[in-house]
C-alpha positions as CSV (number, residue, x, y, z in Angstrom):
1,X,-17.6,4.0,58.2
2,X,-15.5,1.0,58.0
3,X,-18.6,-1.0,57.4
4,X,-20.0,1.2,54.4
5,X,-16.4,0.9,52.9
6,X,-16.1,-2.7,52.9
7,X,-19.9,-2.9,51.4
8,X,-18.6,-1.0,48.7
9,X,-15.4,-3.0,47.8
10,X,-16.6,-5.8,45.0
11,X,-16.7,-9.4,45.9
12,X,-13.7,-12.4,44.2
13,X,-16.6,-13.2,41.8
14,X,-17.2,-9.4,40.9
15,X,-13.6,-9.3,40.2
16,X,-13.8,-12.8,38.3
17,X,-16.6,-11.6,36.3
18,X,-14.4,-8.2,35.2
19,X,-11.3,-10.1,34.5
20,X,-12.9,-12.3,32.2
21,X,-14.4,-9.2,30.4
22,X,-10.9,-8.1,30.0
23,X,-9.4,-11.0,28.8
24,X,-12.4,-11.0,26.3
25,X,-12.2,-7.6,24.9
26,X,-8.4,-8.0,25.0
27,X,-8.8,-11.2,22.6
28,X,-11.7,-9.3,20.4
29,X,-8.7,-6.4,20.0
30,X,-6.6,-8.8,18.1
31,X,-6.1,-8.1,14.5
32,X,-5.6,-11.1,11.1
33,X,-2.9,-11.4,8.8
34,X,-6.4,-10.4,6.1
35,X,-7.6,-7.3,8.0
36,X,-4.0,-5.9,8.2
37,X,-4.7,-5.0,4.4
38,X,-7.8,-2.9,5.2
39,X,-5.8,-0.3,6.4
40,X,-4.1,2.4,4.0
41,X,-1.1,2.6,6.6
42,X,-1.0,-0.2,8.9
43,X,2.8,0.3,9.5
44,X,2.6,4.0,10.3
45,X,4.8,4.2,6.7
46,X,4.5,7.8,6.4
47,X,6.0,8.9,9.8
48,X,9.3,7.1,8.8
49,X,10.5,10.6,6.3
50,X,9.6,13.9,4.4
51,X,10.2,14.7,1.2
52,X,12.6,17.6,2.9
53,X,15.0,14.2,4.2
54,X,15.2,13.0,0.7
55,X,16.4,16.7,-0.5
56,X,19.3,16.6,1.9
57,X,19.9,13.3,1.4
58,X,20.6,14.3,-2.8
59,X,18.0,11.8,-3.9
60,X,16.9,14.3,-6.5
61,X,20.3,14.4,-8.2
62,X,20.8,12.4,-11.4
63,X,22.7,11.9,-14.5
64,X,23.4,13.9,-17.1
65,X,20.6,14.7,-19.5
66,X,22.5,12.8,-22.1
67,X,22.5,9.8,-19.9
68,X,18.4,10.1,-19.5
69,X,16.6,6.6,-20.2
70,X,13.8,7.4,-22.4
71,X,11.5,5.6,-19.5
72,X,12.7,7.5,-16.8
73,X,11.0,11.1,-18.6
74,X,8.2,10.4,-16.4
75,X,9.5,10.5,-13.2
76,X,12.0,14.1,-14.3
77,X,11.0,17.6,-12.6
78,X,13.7,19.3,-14.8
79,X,17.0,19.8,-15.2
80,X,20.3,22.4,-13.8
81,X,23.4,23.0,-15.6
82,X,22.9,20.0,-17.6
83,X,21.9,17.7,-15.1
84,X,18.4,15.5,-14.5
85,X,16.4,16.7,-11.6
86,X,14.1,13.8,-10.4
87,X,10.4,15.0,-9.1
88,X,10.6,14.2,-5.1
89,X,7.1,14.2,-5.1
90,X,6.7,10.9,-6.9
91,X,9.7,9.4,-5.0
92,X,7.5,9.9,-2.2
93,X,4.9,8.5,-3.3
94,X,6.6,5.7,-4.8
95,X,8.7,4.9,-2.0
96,X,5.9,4.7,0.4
97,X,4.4,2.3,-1.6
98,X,7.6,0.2,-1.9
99,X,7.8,0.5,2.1
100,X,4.4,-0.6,2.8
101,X,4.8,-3.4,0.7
102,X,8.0,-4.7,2.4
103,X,6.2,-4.2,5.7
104,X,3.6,-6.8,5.1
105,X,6.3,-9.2,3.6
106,X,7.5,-9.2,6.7
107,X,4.8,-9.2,8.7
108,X,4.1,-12.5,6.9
109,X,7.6,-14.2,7.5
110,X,8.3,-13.8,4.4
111,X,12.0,-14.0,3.3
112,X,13.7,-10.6,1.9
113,X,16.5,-10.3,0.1
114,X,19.0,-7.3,-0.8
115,X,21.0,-7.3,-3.6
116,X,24.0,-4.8,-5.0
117,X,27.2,-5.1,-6.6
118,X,28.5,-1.7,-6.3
119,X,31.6,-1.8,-4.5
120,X,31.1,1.1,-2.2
121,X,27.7,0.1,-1.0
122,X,28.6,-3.5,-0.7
123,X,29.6,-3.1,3.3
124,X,25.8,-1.1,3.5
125,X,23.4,-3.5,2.3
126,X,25.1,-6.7,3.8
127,X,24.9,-5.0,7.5
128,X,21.2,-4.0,7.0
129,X,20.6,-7.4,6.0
130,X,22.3,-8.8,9.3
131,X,20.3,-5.4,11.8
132,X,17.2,-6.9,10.3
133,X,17.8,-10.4,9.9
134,X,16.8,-10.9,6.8
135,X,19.8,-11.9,3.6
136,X,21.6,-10.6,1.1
137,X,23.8,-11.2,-2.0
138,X,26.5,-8.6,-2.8
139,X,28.5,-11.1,-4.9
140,X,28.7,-12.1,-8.9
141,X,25.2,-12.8,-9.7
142,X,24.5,-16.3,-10.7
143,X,20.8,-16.9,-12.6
144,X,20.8,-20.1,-11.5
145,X,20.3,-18.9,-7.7
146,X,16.7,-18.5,-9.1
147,X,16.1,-20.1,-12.7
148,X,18.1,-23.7,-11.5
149,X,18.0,-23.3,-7.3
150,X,17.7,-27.1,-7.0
151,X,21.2,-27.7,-9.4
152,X,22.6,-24.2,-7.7
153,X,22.1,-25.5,-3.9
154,X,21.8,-29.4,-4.2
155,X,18.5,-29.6,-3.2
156,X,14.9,-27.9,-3.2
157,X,15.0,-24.4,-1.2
158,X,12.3,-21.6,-0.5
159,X,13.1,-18.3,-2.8
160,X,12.7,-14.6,-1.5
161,X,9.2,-13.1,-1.2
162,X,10.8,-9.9,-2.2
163,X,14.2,-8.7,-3.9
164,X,15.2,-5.0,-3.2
165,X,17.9,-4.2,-5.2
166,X,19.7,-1.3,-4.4
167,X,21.8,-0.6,-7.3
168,X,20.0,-1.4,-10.2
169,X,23.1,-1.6,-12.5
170,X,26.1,-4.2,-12.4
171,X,29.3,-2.4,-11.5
172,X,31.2,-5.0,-14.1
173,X,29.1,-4.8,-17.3
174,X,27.2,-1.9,-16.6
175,X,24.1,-3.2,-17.5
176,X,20.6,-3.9,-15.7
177,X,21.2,-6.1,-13.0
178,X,20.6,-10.0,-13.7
179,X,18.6,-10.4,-10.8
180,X,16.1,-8.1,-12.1
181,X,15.3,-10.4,-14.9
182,X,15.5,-13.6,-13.1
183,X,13.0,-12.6,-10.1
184,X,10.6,-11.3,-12.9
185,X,11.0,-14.6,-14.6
186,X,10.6,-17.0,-11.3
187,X,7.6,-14.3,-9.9
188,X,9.3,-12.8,-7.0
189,X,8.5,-8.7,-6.8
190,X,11.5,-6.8,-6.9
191,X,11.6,-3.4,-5.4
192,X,14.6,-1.2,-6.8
193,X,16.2,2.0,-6.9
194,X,16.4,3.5,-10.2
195,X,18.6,6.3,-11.4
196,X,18.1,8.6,-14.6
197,X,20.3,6.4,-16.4
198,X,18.0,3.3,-15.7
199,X,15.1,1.4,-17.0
200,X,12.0,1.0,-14.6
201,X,9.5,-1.1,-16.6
202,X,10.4,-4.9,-15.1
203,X,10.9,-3.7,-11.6
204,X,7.3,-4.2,-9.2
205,X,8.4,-1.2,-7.2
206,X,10.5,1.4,-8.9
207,X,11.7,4.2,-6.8
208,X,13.2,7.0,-8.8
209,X,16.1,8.4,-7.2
210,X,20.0,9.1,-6.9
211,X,21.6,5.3,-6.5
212,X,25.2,6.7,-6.5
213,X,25.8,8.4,-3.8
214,X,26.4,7.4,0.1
215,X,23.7,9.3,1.4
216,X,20.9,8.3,-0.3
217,X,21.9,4.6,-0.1
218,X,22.3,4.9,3.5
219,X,18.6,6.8,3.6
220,X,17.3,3.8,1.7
221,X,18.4,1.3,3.8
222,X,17.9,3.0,6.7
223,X,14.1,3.1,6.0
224,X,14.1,-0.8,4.8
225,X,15.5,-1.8,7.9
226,X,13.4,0.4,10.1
227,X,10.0,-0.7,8.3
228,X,10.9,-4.2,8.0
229,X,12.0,-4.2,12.0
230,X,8.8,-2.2,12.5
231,X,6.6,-5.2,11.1
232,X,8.0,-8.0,12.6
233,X,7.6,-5.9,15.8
234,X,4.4,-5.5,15.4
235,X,3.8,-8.8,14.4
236,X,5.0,-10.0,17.7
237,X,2.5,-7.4,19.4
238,X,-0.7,-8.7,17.1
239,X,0.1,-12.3,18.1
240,X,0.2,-13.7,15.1
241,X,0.9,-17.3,14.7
């Protein structure tokens, strides 16, 4: 018996022969930066919420109906006791979009940046830029950060592959955020939040949704952070150089 058992056990060059086989299959397994993009949902980008997480999270609640942009009409469901009702359905959509966009950015190493200047969301966005180790700028916007970097920094620096702005309005003036303008001038794509009250058109990734309250904001940059982690994760798994 002994005999018939060690027959049966396979030889070092056997062994050699089926490591190499596995080292060979293991390599063919390995995915490019360019076949990423065949796939609808590389990130798994629709297991990270449900349009049930951005009910409770108000997302759906907006201005006034006197406050309504005229190119927000689109993205309205309706309204309740004189208030905007934003269609969840195309924040979903929308927002998955935005998601899966930020997740090959940073698949790619590229440089992210968040951007607000509302006071209460200020201490948000700057610690989901640190979790995720990526930047931010909560601070008076300067247009020469983009238009002028060389005169603003001294010398010749790489700009953001993306801006998400979380607060599409300035807190001071009220108006559309500068940086909006700036990245659509230099080419960066800007992915940004956008209430009833504000305008989508210049913005690559508009999400429709309530940009006021803390809720929301923290859902919104709760799923940045996770997707943008989630990449960079995977990156490390894919072995990309």
């Amino acid at each position: 018996m002994l005999q018939i058992l060690r027959s049966l056990r396979p030889s070092r060059s056997t062994l050699r022969y089926m490591s190499s086989l596995q080292n060979s299959e293991t390599k063919s397994d390995l995915i490019t930066m360019e076949e990423t993009l065949k796939y609808q949902d590389y990130f798994g980008v629709h297991k990270l919420f449900t349009v049930k997480d951005l009910f409770n999270a108000r997302v759906h609640l907006g201005h006034k109906e006197t406050a309504l942009h005229p190119n927000m009409k689109n993205f309205i469901y309706g309204s309740r006791f004189g208030q905007s009702i934003i269609d969840l359905d195309q924040t979903t959509l929308l927002l998955r979009q935005a998601l899966n966009f930020t997740a090959h950015i940073a698949y790619r190493n590229g440089i992210i940046l968040f951007v607000c200047r509302q006071p209460q969301l200020i201490h948000m966005v700057d610690k989901t830029a640190q979790e995720c180790n990526e930047y931010s700028n909560t601070r008076t916007w300067q247009s020469d950060i983009f238009c002028a970097s060389n005169l603003a920094f001294g010398q010749e620096v790489r700009l953001p592959d993306l801006v998400i702005i979380v607060h599409s309005k300035d807190s001071q003036q009220y108006g559309e955020h500068r940086a909006i303008l700036d990245a659509a001038k230099v080419g960066i794509p800007t992915i940004g939040i956008v209430d009833t009250d504000c305008n989508p058109n210049i913005i690559t990734y508009p999400i429709p949704g309530n940009d006021d309250s803390i809720a929301s904001a923290r859902l919104y940059l709760d799923l940045f952070k996770k997707i943008i982690n989630i990449a960079k994760s995977q990156r490390a798994k894919d072995n990309v150089a």
